[in-house]
N, C-alpha and C positions, 0 to 999 in steps of 0.2 A: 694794073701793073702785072705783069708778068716776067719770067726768069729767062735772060739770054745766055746760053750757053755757045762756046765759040760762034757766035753771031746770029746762031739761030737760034727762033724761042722755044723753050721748052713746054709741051703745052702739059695741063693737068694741075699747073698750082693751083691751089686753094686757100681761102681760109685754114688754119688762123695764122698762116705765113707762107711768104711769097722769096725766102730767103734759103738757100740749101743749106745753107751751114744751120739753119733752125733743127736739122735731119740729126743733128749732133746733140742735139736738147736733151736734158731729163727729162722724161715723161712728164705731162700733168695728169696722168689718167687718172692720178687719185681723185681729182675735182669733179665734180658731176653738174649737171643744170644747163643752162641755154649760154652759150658764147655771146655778149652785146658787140658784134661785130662794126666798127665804124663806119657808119651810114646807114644802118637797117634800122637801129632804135635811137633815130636823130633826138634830142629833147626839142619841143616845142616853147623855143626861149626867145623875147625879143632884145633887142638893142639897149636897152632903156634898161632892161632888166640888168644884163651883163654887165651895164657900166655902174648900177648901182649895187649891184654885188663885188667889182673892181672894189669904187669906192669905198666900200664896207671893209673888206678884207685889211686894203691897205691903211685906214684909219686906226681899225682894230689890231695892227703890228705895231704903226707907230706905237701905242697905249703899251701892250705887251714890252717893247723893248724900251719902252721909257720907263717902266721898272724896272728889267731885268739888268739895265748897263749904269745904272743909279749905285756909285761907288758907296754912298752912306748906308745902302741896306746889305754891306760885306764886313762887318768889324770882324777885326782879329781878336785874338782871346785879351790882349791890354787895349781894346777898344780903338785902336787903328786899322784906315784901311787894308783889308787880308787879298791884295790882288789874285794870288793863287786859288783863294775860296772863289772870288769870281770869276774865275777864268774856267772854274769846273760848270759852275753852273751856266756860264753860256755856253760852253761846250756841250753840253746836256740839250741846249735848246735850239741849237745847230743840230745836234742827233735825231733830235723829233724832226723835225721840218725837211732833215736829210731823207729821213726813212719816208716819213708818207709822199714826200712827192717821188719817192721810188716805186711807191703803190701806186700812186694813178700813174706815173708816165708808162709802169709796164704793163697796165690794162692788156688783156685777153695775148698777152705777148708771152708771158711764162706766171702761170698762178705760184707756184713754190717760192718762185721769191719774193715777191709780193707778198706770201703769208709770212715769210720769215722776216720781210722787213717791218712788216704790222706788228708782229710779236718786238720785236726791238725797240719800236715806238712805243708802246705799250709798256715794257718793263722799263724803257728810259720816262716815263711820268710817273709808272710807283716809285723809282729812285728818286724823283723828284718829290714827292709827296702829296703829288696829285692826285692820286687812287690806286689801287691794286690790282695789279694786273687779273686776279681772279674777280674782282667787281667789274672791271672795264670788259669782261666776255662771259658776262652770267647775263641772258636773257632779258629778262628782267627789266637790269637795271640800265642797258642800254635804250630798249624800248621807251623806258621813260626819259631818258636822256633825248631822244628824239623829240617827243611830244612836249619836252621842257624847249627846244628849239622852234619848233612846230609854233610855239606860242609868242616867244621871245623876240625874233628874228626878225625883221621888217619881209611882209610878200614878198616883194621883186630879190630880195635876198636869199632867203626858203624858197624860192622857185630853181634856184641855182646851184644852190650848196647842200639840199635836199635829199635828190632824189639818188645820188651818188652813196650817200650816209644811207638811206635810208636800206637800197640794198644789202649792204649789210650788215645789217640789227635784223633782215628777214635770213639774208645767210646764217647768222647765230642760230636763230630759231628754229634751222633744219639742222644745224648739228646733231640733233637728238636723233633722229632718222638714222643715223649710222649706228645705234646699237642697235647688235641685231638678237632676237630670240635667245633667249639662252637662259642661263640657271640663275642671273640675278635683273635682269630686263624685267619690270612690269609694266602695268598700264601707265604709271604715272610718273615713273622714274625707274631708279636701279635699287634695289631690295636685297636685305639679307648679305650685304659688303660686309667682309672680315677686317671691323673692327678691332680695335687695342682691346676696347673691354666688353667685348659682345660684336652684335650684328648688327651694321648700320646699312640704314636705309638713305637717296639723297634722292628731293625733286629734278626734273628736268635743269632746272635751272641750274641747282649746285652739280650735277652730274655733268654738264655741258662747260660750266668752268673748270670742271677738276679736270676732264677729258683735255681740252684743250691747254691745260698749263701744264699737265704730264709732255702734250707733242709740243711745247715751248721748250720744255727743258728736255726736249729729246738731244738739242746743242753738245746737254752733257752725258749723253749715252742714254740708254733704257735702262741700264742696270743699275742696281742696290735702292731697287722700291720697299712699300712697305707690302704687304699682301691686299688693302687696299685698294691704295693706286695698282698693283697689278690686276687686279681686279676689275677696274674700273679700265684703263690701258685694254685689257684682251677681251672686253665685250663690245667694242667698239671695233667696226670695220677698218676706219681710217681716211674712209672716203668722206670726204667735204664739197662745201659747196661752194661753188664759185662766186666770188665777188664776197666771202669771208672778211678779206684783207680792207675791205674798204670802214670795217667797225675803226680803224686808226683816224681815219678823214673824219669820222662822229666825234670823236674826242678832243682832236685837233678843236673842231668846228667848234664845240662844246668849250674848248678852252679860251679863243678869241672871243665868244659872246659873254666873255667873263673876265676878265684878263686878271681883274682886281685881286682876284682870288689869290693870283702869285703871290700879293703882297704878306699873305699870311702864310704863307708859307714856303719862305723864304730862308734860306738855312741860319741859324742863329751861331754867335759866339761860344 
């Protein structure tokens, strides 16, 4: 494809847009790593696979939404149904499903929003009581979230739903990469942080949550940290890595191979 301007083409577009008004963009240059540009890193998926990963998906909604719209798991505080309580919680679950398909459809189109709609998806499942948005981007525990999929998932399903999630939980894991040298950087994490009551040390893993839920709530400014998290905030570059935003589609993924889970937690009277 290329751009016509009054009739004639303009030559020189490229990757990663073939649009002028894209010239208007916010940077992504905080993102770093290789663009999966459409058609260069095709996945090797067949027919058979796609329609049983379809299958999967939409089996696994109906389940999800036949708890969620289940009027008897909404009492009100005299044990009637509380329509307003349920109205929050499907709202919630419109929110998730809004944000991540906001993630993959703007794939290699603008990363900033994409990460901000991840972060959104994220804190709309701690609201919900699904995990904390500092557990759902500590290393870690996504990696095992992967490998609890990896096990779980029927092949022709994990060949599909996969490799998308799996980028990144590897994104997370180069989060660490952007702190750079300095007075609390060690080998093995960030050392000697100004603690309330002394100096704290945190592994990669709690360093790369903290980092990333300090530029979550960057929404609500940088300012009135603790010296901590300022700490933590200004040894870190800023720079991320591309395909970050896709740890929302692990979680998603992770919550259709579950669905049951809702049930328990589901807001009470």
């Amino acid at each position: 494809m290329g751009i016509w301007s009054f009739a004639d083409l303009a030559p020189g577009a490229t990757w990663p847009s073939n649009q002028l008004i894209d010239a208007l963009k916010i940077s992504n240059e905080r993102f770093t790593g290789t663009h999966l540009r459409s058609g260069k890193y095709r996945p090797d998926l067949t027919g058979s696979q796609l329609h049983a990963f379809l299958t999967w998906w939409t089996a696994r909604m109906n389940q999800l939404l036949a708890i969620v719209t289940d009027p008897a798991r909404f009492p009100g505080e005299t044990g009637t149904y509380d329509p307003g309580r349920h109205w929050q919680y499907l709202a919630s679950i419109e929110r998730i499903l809004r944000d991540v398909s906001e993630v993959m459809l703007a794939t290699e189109q603008n990363e900033t929003a994409r990460l901000r709609a991840a972060y959104d998806a994220l804190y709309a499942m701690e609201g919900m009581g699904l995990r904390k948005f500092g557990v759902a981007v500590t290393p870690g525990k996504a990696s095992k979230a992967l490998d609890w999929l990896s096990q779980k998932l029927p092949p022709d399903v994990a060949a599909v739903a996969l490799p998308a999630c799996r980028r990144g939980v590897e994104a997370l894991a180069q989060v660490k990469e952007g702190f750079a040298p300095g007075r609390y950087v060690g080998s093995d994490g960030l050392v000697g942080l100004p603690g309330k009551n002394g100096s704290v040390d945190r592994s990669w893993d709690t360093a790369t949550a903290a980092y990333l839920s300090l530029d979550r709530n960057g929404l609500h400014s940088y300012m009135n940290h603790t010296p901590e998290e300022k700490a933590v905030l200004l040894s870190h570059t800023g720079h991320l890595p591309r395909g970050l935003a896709n740890i929302a589609l692990l979680w998603l993924v992770r919550l259709l191979a579950d669905p049951e889970q809702l049930k328990f937690l589901l807001p009470s009277a």
